[in-house]
C-alpha positions as CSV (number, residue, x, y, z in Angstrom):
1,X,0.0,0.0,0.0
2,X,1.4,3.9,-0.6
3,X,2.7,5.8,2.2
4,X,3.6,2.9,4.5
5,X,0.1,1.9,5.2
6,X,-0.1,-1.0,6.8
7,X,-0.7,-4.6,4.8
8,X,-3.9,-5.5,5.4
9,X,-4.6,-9.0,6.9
10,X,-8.0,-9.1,8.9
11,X,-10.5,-9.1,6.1
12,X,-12.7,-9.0,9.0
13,X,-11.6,-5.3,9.5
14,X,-13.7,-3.0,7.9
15,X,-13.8,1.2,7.4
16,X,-17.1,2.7,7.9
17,X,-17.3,6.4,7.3
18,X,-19.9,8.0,10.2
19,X,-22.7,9.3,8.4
20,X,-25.8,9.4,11.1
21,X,-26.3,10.8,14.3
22,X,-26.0,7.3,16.1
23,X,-22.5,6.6,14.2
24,X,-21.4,9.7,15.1
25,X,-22.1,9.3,18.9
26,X,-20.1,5.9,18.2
27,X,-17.2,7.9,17.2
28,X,-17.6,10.1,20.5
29,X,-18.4,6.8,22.6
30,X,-14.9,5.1,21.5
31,X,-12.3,6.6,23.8
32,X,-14.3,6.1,27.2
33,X,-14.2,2.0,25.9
34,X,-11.0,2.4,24.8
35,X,-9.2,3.9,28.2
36,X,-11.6,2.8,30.8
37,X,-9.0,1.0,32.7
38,X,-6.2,4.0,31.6
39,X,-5.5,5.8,35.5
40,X,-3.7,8.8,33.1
41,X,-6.6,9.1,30.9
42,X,-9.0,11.7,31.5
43,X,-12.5,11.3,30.5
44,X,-14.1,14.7,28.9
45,X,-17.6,15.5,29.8
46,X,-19.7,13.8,26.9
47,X,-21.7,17.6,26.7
48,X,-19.1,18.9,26.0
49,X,-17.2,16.3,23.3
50,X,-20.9,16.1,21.5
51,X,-20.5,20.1,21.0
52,X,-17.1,20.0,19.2
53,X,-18.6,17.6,16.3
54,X,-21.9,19.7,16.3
55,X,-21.6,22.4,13.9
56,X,-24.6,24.4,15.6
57,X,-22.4,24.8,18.8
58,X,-18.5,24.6,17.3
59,X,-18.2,27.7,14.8
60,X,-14.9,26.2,13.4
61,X,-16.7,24.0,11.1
62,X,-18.4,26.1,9.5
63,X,-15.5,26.8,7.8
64,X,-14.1,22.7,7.1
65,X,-14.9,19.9,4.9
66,X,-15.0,17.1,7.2
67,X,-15.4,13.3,6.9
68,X,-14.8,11.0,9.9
69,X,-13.9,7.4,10.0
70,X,-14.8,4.2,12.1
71,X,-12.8,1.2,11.4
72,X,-14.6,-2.4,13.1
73,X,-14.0,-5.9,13.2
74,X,-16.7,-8.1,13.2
75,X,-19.2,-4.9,13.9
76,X,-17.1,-4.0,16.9
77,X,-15.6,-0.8,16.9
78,X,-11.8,-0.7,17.5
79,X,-10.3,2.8,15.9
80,X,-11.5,6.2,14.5
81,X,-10.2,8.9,12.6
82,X,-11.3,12.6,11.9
83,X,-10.2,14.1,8.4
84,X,-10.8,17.8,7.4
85,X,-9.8,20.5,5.6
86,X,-9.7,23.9,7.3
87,X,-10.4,26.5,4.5
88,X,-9.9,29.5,6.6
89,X,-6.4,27.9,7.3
90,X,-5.7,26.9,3.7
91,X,-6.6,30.7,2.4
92,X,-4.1,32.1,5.1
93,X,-1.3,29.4,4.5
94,X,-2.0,29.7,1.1
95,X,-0.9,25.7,1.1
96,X,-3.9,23.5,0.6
97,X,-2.9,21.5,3.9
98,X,-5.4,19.1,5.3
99,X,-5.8,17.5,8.7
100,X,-6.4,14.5,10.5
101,X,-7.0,14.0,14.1
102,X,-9.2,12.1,16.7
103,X,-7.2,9.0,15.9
104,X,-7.8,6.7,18.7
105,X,-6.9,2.7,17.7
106,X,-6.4,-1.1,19.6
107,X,-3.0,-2.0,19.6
108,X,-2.4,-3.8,16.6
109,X,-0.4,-3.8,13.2
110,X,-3.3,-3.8,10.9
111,X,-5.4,-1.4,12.1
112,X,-3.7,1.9,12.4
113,X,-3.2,1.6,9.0
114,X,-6.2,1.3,7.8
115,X,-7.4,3.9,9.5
116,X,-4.6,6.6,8.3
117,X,-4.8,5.4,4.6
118,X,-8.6,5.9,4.8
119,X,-7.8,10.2,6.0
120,X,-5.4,10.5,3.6
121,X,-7.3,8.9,0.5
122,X,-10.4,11.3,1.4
123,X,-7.8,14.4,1.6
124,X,-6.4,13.3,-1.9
125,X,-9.6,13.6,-3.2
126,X,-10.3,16.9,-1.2
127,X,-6.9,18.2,-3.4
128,X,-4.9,18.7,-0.7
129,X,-0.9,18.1,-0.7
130,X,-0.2,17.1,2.7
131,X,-1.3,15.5,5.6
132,X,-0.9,17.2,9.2
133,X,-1.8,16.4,12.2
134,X,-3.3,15.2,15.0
135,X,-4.8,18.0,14.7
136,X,-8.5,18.6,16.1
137,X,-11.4,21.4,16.2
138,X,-10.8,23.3,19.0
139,X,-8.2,25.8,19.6
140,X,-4.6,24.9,21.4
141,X,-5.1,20.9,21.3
142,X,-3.2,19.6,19.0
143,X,-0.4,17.0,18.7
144,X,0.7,13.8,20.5
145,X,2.7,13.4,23.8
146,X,5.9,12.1,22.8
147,X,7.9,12.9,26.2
148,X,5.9,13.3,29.4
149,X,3.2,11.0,29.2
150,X,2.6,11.6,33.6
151,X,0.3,13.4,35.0
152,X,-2.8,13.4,33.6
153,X,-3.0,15.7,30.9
154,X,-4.3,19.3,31.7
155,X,-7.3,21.2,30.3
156,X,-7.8,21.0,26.3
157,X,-4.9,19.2,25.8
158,X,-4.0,15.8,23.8
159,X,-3.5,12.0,25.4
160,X,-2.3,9.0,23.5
161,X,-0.1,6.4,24.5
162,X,3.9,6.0,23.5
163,X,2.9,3.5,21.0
164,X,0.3,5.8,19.0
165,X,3.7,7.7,17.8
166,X,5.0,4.4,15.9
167,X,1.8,3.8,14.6
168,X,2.4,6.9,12.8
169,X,5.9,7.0,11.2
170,X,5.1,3.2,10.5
171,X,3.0,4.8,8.2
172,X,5.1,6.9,6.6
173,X,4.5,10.6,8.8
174,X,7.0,12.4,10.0
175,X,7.9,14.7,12.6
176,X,7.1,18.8,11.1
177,X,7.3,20.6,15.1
178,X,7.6,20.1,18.4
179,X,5.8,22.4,21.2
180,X,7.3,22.2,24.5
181,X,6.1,22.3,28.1
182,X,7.0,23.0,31.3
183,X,5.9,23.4,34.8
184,X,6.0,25.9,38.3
185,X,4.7,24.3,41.7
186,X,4.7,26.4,44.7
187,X,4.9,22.9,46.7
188,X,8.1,22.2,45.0
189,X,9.6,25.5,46.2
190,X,9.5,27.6,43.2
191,X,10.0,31.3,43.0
192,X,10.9,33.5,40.5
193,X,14.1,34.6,40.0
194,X,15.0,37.7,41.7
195,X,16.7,38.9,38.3
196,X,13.5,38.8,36.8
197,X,11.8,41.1,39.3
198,X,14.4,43.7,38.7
199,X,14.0,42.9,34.8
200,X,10.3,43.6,35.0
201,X,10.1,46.6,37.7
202,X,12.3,48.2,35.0
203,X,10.1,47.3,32.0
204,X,7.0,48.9,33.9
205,X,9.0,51.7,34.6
206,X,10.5,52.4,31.2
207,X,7.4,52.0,29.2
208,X,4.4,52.7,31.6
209,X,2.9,49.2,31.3
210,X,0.3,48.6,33.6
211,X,-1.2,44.9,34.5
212,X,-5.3,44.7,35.1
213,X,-7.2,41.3,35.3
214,X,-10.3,40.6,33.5
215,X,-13.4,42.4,34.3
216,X,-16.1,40.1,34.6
217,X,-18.9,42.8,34.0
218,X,-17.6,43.9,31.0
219,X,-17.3,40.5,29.9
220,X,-17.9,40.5,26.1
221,X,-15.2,44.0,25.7
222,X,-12.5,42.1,27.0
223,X,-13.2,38.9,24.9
224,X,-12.8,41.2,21.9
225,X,-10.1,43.1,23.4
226,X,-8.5,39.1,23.5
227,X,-9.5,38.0,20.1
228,X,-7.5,41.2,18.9
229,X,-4.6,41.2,20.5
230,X,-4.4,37.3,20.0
231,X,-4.7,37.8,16.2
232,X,-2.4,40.5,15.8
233,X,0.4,39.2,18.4
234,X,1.0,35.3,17.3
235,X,-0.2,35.6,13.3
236,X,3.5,35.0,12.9
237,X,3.7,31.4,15.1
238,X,3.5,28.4,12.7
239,X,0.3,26.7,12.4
240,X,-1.5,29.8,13.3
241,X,-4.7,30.7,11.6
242,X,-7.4,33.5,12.0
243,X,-10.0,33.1,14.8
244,X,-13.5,34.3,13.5
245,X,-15.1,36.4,15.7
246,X,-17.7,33.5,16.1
247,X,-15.4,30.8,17.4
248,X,-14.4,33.5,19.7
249,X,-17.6,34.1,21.4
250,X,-18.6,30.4,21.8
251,X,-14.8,29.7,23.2
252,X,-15.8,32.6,25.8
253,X,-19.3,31.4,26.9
254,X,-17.4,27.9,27.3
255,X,-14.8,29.6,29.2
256,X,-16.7,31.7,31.3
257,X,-18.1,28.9,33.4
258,X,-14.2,28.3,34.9
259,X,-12.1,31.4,34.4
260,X,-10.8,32.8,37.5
261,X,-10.7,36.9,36.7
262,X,-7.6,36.3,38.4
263,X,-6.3,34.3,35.7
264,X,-7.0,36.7,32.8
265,X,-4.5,39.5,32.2
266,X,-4.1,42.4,30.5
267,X,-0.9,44.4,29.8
268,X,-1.9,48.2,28.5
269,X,0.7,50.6,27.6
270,X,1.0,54.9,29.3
271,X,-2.0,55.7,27.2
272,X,-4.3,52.5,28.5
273,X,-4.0,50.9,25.0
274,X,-4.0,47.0,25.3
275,X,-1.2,45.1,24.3
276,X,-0.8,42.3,25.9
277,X,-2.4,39.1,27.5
278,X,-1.5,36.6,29.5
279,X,-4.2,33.6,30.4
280,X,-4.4,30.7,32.6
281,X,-6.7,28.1,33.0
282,X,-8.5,26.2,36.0
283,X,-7.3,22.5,35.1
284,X,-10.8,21.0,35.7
285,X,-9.7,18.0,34.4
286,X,-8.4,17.3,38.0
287,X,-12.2,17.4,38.6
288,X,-13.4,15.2,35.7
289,X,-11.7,12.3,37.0
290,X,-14.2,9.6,38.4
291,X,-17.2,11.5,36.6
292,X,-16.7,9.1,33.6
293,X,-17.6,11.9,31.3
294,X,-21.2,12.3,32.8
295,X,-22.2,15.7,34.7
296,X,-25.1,14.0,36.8
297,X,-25.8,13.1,39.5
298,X,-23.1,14.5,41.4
299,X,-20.5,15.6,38.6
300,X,-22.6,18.9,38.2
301,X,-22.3,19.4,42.3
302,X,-18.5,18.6,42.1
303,X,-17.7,21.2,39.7
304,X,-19.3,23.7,41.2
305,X,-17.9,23.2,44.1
306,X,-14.6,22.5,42.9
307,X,-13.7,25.0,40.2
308,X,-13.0,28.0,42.0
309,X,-11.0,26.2,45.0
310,X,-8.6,24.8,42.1
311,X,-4.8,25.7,42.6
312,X,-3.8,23.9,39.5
313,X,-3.9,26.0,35.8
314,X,-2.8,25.4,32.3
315,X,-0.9,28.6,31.2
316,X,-3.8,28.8,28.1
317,X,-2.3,31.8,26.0
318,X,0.3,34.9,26.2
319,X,0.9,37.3,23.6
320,X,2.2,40.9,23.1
321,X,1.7,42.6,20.0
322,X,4.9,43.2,17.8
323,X,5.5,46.8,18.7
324,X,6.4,45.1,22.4
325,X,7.7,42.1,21.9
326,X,11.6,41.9,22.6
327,X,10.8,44.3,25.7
328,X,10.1,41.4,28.2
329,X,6.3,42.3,28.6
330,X,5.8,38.9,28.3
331,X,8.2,38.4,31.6
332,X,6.1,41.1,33.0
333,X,2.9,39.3,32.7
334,X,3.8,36.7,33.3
335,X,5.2,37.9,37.2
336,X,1.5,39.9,37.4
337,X,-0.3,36.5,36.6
338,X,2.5,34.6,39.4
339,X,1.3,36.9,41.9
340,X,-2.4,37.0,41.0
341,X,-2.6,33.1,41.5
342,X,0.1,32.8,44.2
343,X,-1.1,30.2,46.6
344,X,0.6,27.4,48.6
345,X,-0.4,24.6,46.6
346,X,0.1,26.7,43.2
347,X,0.5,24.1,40.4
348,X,0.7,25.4,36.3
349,X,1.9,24.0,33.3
350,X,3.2,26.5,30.7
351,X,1.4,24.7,27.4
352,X,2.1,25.0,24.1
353,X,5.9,26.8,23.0
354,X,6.7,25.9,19.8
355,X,10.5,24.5,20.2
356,X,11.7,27.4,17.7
357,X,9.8,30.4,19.7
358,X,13.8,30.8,21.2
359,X,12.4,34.2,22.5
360,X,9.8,32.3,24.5
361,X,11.4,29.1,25.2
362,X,15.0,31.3,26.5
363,X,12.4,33.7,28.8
364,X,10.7,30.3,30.3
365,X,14.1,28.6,31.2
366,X,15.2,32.1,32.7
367,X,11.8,32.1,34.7
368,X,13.0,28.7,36.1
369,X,10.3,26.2,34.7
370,X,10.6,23.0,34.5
371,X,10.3,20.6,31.5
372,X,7.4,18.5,31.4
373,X,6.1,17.3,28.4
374,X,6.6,17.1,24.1
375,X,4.0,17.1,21.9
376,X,4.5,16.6,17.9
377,X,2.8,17.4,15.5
378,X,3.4,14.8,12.2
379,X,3.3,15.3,8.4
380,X,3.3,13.6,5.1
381,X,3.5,15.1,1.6
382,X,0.4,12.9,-0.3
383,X,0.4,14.6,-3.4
């Protein structure tokens, strides 16, 4: 077979691409079988993973082609596979790049595959020349763990086990980035570096910034205040593509259920004009575990409860427009947000840096993080 698929030797094996409302909740269904007994495995709320493949509640595909992919033996399900072309992403690339992601397989020769031949046939036919991915439909989740796969994986962000990466080059994909993360924890003893203090009381001085956190009742100014400063201050990063202003609001109404204000910064410059952000995260999945994916009866109570006593974060985003950037305005937000969340038990992992963001990686190491994990993100030319 092209590409390295695999040889094919269970005719009993069989590729079913999801065309009803009951074989999609099949392809939802899948991982909570597949990981049931997995302790690092964290079950998403089912809501919640119904709304990503729901184009009346996910925004971003409005804008894809998309086709997913159940592969079954003897009518059992034992793999899926999401394929899709991003056409926002392909106008701004201006590379007709398609994705797969969602991949979730048994441990077996044959079936990985099948399942990988089955995303890249459908993106031939889509006209696209290469195949990226995992990749998936919500912002900042993308890739698969290669180093670091302890803990549990925070908030919106990838698991898979070691083996998933071989089933990949075994096809023929190969590595195109890495993004890098790292950890604080105030249990472990960790302070900032008094260099870094001195670096950023200088910054403030020099150039009049000024830190404020979210303001929850002007809600809706602020996410657009975000949405900007995000667009204009990381169009540059690789893999980046535009956010419409409609996948923006329904990320905020999602988010607004677990941010901390706290947790949301702003950096504005002498004349109160915004230009930069820093956010982080409550990691509810430290919550989700034992819910198996289901808010009632008592998953709804536990949130509640638990979300805004959480100490643990995913550093979700930072970004300073390029007018600032190279003045360490990152480094200064990212002290305000240290401060703002400063608790005994303080525990945050810095998530994603792409490995050639030296800027950002050299500023993280000075800040005395700790590595943590790898995520890569695979690629094959299938023209």
């Amino acid at each position: 077979m092209p590409h390295g698929a695999a040889e094919r030797m269970d005719t009993n094996m069989n590729i079913y691409p999801v065309n009803s409302h009951t074989e999609r909740l099949e392809f939802i269904e899948f991982p909570y079988e597949l990981y049931r007994h997995d302790p690092v495995w964290v079950p998403q709320l089912r809501s919640e993973q119904r709304k990503q493949f729901d184009a009346n509640t996910n925004p971003f595909l409005e804008h894809c082609d998309i086709k997913l992919f159940l592969l079954k033996d003897r009518g059992k399900t034992i793999g899926r596979i999401a394929a899709f072309v991003d056409n926002i992403a392909v106008d701004f690339w201006k590379e007709r790049i398609g994705h797969f992601g969602y991949f979730e397989c048994i441990s077996d020769k044959t079936a990985p595959g099948l399942l990988l031949e089955a995303a890249r046939k459908w993106l031939q036919e889509q006209r696209c020349t290469m195949m990226r991915g995992p990749w998936s439909f919500v912002s900042q989740e993308i890739g698969m763990v290669v180093e670091g796969f302890e803990p549990s994986p925070v908030l919106m962000a990838p698991y898979n086990p070691p083996y998933y990466n071989e089933f990949l080059t075994d096809f023929g994909l190969h590595k195109v980035k890495d993004l890098l993360c790292w950890y604080i924890s105030m249990a472990e003893g960790y302070q900032i570096p008094q260099r870094i203090l001195t670096l950023t009381d200088l910054v403030a001085k020099r150039y009049g910034v000024t830190i404020r956190p979210m303001n929850m009742k002007q809600y809706d100014r602020d996410v657009q205040i975000f949405t900007e400063l995000s667009n204009s201050s990381i169009n540059s990063n690789w893999g980046f593509s535009p956010v419409t202003e409609a996948e923006a609001n329904a990320i905020a109404q999602d988010m607004k259920q677990i941010i901390q204000p706290q947790g949301v910064l702003f950096a504005e410059d002498k004349k109160g004009r915004p230009i930069g952000f820093a956010v982080a995260l409550p990691d509810i999945n430290a919550l989700l575990k034992g819910l198996n994916g289901r808010l009632f009866p008592f998953g709804f109570i536990k949130l509640l409860w638990g979300i805004p006593r959480l100490r643990r974060y995913r550093m979700f985003a930072l970004g300073v427009i390029p007018e600032f950037q190279g003045k360490a305005v990152d480094s200064l937000l990212y002290r305000a947000l240290y401060a703002s969340l400063n608790a005994p038990d303080m525990w945050m992992e810095i998530n994603y840096v792409l490995e050639d963001n030296w800027p950002m990686v050299n500023a993280i190491e000075k800040l005395g993080a700790q590595p943590l994990r790898r995520y890569r993100v695979y690629e094959l030319d299938i023209i």
